[in-house]
C-alpha atoms as one frame of an Amber mdcrd trajectory, in Angstrom:
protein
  14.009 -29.046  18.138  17.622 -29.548  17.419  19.349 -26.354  15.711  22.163
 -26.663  13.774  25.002 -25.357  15.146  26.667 -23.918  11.453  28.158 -20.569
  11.084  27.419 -19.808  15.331  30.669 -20.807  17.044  31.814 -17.309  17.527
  28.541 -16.351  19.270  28.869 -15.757  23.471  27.630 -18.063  25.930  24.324
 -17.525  26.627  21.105 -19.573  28.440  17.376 -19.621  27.995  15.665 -17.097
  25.909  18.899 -15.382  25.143  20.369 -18.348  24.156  17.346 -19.159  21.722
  17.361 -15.562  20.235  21.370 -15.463  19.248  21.218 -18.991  18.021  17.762
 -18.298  15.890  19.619 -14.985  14.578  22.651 -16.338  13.605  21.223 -19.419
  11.872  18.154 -17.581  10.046  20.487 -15.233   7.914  23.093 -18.142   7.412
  21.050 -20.591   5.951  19.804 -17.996   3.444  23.312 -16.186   3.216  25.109
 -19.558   2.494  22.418 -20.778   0.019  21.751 -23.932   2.523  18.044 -22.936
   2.553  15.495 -20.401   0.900  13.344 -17.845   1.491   9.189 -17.429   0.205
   7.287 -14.173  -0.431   3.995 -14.371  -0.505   1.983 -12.097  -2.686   4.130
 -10.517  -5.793   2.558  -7.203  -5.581   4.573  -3.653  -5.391   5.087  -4.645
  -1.761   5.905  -8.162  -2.246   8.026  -7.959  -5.275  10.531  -5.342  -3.697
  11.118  -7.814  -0.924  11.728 -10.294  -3.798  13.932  -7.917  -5.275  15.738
  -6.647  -1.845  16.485 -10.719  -1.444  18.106 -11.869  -4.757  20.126  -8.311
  -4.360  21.963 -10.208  -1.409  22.096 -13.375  -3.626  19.402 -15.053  -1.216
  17.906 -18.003  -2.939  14.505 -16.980  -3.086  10.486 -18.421  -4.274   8.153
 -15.592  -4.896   4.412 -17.100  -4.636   0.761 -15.053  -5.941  -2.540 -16.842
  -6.493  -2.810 -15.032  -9.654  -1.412 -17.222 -12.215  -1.545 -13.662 -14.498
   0.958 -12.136 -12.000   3.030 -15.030 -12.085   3.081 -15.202 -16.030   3.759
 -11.517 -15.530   7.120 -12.166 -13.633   8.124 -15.500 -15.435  10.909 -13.656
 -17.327  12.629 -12.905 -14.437  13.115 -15.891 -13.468  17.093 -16.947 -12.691
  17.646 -20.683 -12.123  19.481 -21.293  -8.744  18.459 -17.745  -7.406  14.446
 -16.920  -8.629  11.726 -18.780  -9.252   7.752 -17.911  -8.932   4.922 -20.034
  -8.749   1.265 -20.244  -7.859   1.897 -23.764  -6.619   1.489 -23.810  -3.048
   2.944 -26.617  -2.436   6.745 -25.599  -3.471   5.671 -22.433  -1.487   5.419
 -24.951   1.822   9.030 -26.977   0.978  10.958 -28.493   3.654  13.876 -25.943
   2.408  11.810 -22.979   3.085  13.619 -21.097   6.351  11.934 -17.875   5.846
   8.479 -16.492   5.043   7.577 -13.317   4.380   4.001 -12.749   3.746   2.995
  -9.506   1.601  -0.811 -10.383   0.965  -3.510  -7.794   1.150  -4.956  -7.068
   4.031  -7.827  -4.660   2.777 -11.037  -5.176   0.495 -13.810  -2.276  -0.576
 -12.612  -0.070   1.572 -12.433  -2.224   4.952  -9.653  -4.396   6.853  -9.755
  -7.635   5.502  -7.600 -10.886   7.373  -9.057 -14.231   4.913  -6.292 -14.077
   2.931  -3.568 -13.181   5.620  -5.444 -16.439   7.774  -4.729 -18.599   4.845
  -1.344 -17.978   4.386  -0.042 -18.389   7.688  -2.698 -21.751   8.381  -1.262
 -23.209   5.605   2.549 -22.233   6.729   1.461 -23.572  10.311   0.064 -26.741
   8.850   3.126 -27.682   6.959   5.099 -26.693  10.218   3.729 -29.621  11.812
   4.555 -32.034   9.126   8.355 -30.934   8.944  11.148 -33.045  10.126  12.087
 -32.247  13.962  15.848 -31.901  13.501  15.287 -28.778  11.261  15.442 -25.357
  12.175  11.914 -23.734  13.164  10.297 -21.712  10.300  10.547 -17.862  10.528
   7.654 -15.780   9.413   7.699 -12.061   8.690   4.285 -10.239   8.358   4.899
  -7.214   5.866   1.403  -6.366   5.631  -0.421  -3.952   7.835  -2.577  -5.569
  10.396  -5.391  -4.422  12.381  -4.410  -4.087  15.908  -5.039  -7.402  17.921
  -4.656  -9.692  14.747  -1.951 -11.691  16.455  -3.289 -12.038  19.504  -6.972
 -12.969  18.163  -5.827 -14.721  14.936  -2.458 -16.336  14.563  -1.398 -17.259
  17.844  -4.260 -19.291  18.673  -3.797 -21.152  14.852   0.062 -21.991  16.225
  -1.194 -23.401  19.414  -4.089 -25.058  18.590  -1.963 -27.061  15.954   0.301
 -28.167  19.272   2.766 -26.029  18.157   4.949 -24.024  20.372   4.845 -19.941
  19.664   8.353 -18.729  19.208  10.241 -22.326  19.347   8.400 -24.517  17.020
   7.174 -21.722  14.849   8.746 -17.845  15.343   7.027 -14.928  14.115   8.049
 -11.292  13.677   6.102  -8.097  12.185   8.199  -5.931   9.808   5.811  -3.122
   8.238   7.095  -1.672   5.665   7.184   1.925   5.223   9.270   2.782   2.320
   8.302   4.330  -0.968   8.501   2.889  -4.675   9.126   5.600  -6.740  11.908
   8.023  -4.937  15.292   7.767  -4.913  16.882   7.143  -1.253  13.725   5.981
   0.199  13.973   2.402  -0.318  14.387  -0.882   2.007  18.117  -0.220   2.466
  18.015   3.598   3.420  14.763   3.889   5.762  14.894   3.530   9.604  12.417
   0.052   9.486  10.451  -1.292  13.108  10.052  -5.174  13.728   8.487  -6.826
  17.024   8.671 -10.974  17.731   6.383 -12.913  19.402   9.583 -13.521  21.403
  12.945 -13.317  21.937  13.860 -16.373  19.273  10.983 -14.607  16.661  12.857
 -11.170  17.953  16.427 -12.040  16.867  15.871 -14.326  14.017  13.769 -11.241
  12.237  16.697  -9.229  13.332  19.306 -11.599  11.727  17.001 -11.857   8.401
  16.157  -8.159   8.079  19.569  -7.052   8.400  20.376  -8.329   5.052  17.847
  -5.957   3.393  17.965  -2.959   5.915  20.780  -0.424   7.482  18.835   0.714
  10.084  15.981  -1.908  12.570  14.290  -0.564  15.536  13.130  -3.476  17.842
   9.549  -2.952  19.173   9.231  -3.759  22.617   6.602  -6.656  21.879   4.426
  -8.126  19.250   2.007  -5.745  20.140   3.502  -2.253  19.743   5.093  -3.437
  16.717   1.379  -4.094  15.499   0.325  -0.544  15.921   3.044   1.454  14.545
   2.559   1.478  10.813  -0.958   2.280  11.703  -0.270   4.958  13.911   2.175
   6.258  11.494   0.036   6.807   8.497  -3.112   7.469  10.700  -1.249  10.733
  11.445  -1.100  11.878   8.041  -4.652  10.645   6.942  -5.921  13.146  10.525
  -3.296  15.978   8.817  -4.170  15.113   5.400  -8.388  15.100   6.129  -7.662
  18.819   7.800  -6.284  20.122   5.126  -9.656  19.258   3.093 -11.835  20.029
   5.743  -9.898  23.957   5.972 -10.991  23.737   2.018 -14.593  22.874   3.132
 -14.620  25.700   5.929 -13.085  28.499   3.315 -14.413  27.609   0.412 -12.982
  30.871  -1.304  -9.256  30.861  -0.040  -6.550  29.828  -1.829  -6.132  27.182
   0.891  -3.315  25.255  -1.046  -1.269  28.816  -0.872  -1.964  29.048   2.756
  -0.730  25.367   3.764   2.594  25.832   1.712   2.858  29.077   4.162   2.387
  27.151   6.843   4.501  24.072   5.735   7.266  26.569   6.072   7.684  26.467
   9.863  10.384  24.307  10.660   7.613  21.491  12.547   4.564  21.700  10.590
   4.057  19.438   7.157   3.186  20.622   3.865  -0.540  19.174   2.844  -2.970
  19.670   0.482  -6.489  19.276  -0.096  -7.739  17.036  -2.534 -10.458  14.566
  -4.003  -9.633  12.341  -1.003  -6.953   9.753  -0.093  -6.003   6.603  -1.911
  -3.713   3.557  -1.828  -3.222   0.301   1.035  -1.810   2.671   3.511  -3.265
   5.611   4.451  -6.589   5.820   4.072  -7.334   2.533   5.882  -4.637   3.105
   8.807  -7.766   4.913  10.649 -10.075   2.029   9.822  -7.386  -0.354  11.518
  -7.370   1.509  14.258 -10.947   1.796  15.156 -11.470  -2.033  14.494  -8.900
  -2.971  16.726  -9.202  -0.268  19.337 -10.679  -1.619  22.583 -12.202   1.604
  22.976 -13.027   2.874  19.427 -15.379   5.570  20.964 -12.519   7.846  21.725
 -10.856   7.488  18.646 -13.620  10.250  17.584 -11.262  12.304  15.207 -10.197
   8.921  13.629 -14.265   8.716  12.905 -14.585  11.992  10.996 -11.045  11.625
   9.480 -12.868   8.536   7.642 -15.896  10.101   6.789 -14.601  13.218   5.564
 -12.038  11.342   3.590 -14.798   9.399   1.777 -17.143  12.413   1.515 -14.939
  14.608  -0.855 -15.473  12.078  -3.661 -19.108  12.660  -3.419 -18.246  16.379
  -3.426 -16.035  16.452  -6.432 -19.108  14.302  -8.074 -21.448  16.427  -7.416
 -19.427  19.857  -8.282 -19.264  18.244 -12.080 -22.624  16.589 -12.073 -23.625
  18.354 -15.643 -21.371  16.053 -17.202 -20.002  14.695 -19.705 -17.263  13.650
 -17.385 -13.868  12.532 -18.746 -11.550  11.577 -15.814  -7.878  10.961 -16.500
  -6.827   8.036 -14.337  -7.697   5.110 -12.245  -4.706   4.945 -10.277  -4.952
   6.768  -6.910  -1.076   8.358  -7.556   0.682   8.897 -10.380   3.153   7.051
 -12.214   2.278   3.383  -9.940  -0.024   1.275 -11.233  -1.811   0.809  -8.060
  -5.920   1.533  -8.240  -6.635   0.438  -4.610  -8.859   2.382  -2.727  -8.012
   5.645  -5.918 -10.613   8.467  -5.624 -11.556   7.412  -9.535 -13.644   4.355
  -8.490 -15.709   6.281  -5.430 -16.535   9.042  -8.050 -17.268   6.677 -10.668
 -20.083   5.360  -8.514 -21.645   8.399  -7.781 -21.544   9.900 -11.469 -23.117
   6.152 -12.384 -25.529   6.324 -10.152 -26.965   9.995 -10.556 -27.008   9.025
 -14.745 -24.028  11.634 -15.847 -22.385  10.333 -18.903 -18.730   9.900 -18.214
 -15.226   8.186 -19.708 -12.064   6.756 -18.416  -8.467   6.942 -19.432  -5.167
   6.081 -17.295  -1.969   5.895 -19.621  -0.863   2.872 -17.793  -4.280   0.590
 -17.817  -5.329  -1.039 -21.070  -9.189  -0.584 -21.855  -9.796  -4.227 -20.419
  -8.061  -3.360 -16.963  -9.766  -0.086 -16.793 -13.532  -2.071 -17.381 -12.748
  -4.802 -15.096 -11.934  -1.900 -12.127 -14.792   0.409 -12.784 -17.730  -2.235
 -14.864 -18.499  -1.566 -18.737 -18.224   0.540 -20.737 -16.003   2.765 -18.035
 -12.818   3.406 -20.759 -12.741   5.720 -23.381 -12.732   4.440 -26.971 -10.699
   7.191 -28.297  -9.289   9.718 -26.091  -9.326  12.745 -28.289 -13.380  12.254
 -28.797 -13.883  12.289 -24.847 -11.811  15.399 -24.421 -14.050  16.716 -27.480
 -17.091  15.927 -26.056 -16.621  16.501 -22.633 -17.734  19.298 -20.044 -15.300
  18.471 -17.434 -12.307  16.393 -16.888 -10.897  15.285 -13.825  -7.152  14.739
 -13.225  -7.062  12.212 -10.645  -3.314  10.984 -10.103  -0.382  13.160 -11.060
   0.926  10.490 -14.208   3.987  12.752 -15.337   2.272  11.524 -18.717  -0.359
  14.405 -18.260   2.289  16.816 -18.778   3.136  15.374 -22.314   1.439  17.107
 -25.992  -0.373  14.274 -26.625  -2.537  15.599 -23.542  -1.562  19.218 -23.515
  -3.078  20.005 -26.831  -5.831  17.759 -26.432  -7.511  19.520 -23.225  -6.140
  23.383 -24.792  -7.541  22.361 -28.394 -10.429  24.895 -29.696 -13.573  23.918
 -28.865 -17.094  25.567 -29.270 -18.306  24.976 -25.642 -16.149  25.726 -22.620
 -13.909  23.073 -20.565 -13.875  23.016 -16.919 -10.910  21.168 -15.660 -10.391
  19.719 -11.673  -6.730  19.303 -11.489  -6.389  16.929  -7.620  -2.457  17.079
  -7.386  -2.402  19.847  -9.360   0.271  18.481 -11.977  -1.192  21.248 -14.956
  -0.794  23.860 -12.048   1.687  25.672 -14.241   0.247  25.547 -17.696  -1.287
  28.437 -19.327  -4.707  28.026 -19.929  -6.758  29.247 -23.601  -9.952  31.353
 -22.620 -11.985  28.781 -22.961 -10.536  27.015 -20.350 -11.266  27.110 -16.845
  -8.488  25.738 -14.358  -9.393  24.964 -10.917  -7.056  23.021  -8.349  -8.193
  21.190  -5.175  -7.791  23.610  -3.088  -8.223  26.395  -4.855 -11.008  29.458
  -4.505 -14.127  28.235  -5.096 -13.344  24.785  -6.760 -16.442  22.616  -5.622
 -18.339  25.657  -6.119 -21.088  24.326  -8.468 -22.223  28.190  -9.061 -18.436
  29.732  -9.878 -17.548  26.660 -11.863 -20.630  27.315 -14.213 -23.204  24.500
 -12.708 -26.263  25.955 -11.379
């Protein structure tokens, strides 16, 4: 393929592969810096959409696909002609004047690693690679998802090939986790250290070139396959640190075992971590389920094994420590104040308080009745909020909404009542409030609290 030459006559002499990776750099981010050519995202979720957002920040000309024509109705309003546009088209997603991919789908589903949807993305993107003109520049894609190790190597590479395309000249392809946080100032895409690995040295440099526009600070993995591993590495480390901090809960049940971790958090290596009703979200919980699919030798990943099964075991607990019932729980989302349900506690608990026949209710200040029905199955949502707290034995705090801390809830759960009120607080965000007598208060973590006995369940 021909490569323009625009914007890369200041660049050094160079030959082969080095060649290849400072002319694939160079012309990546200038076609999208100059507006000559645009970039795609696919999937408009919290991941997706920040890339979106990181893009038209450095006025890159940018086409945000989803499947979900809701989504894309969602976003329509921000819309800018020229700069944004979204679409569950496909085929504008696949134009000619597409430079740059990045592809944000999900890569999970109930609970497991899941690759259809990542397969389909990058097929079609492969597919309309072969159809381009041969005198423009070789597509770039950037995986932003989290992959289970060996996904390249198994999946995509043999879909390039296989279409007689050339890995890393006629198509280039980087991985570009992302590890930065929503909802907290100075974490974002600009501020945190970020990893990338190429195929090779053109995939390398052009993710290099594209990523610099977003990011302060890139770390180049050595290959493909390192880069692969590290944001499940990464996160499998806190779901192992996480998982021992409720398995210390398990193993004293009547220490104040969220008092002794903040001791310990307060030498200078150690984390601060805290038990709870179990982990939630895209990242950590599966990062150990990645890692024991794509381990060649899973067997001696055995603390990986238990970190899983201990992780979805305290769900059952916390079921069964308020299986009296009635049950209100206070959010579907697995963390507050992000409207993200994915693998949340809520829907693991929800099961198991179906299934045993307790009576229970639903309420999450950001999920409509609808949303909170189509997550959990009918008649899941409470039809007035102030009757479940009336009528309930026990409510369950699952994510830490900052809306919990508000009067409309306050007086609600410290109202009078004739019969008393257990309450299971997970990130303890009602840690501080004083409690009526007819209250009890128990935090994950806490003495005794999935003791059925001491919480007044025989």
């Amino acid at each position: 393929m021909t490569l323009p030459t625009e914007k890369t006559a200041d660049l050094p002499p160079a030959s082969g592969a080095s060649a290849a990776g400072l002319t694939a750099k160079a012309t990546h981010r200038a076609v999208l810096a100059n507006g000559q050519q645009q970039a795609c995202v696919w999937g408009l979720g919290y991941i997706g959409w920040s890339t979106v957002e990181a893009l038209r920040a450095e006025q890159v000309r940018t086409l945000g696909y989803d499947i979900s024509i809701d989504r894309v109705n969602e976003l329509t309003s921000f819309q800018q002609p020229g700069t944004l546009q979204v679409t569950d088209d496909r085929r504008r997603a696949l134009g000619s004047d597409i430079a740059v991919h990045f592809i944000a789908v999900p890569t999970e589903r109930q609970a497991e690693p899941f690759t259809t949807a990542l397969v389909d993305v990058f097929t079609s993107i492969v597919e309309a690679t072969v159809a381009r003109p041969g005198d423009q520049i070789p597509p770039l894609v950037v995986i932003e998802s989290t992959l289970t190790p060996g996904t390249v190597e198994r999946l995509l590479l043999p879909l390039i090939t296989e279409a007689g395309l050339i890995p890393d000249v006629d198509l280039l392809l980087a991985l570009a986790p992302r590890r930065d946080w929503f909802l907290a100032e100075g974490y974002g895409l600009r501020d945190l250290d970020r990893i990338y690995g190429g195929i090779g040295p053109a995939s390398a440099a052009a993710a290099d070139g594209v990523l610099s526009l977003m990011c302060d600070t890139l770390h180049q993995a050595a290959s493909h396959v390192e880069g692969e591993l590290v944001k499940c590495v990464e996160n499998a480390y806190r779901h192992l640190e996480i998982t021992l901090a409720n398995q210390l809960t398990l193993g004293y049940p009547h220490v104040d075992m969220v008092e002794v971790l903040r001791l310990a958090g307060t030498k200078w290596n150690i984390g601060t971590f805290h038990p709870s009703f179990g982990t939630g979200g895209y990242c950590i919980p599966l990062s150990s389920r990645y890692l024991l699919q794509g381990a060649p030798r899973p067997e001696e990943l055995s603390l990986l094994t238990q970190t899983v099964e201990t992780d979805m075991r305290m769900r059952s607990l916390v079921a069964g420590a308020v299986a009296g019932g009635p049950v209100l729980i206070l959010g579907v989302a697995y963390k507050g104040g992000i409207k993200v349900a994915t693998l949340s506690p809520t829907i693991r608990i929800v099961e198991e308080l179906r299934a045993s026949g307790v009576p229970f209710s639903v309420h999450d200040p950001m999920y409509t009745e609808q949303e909170i029905e189509a997550l959990l199955g009918a008649g899941a949502a409470t039809t007035g909020l102030g009757t479940a707290v009336a009528e309930a034995a026990c409510v369950l705090i699952v994510p830490d909404h900052p809306e919990f801390l508000e009067p409309r809830y306050l007086d609600l759960l410290k109202a009078e009542r004739r019969s008393p009120l257990l309450i299971l607080d997970n990130h303890g965000v009602l840690a501080e409030q004083s409690w009526p007598d007819h209250v009890v208060y128990r935090r994950a973590g806490g003495p005794d609290w999935l003791d059925r006995e001491a919480l007044g369940h025989p």
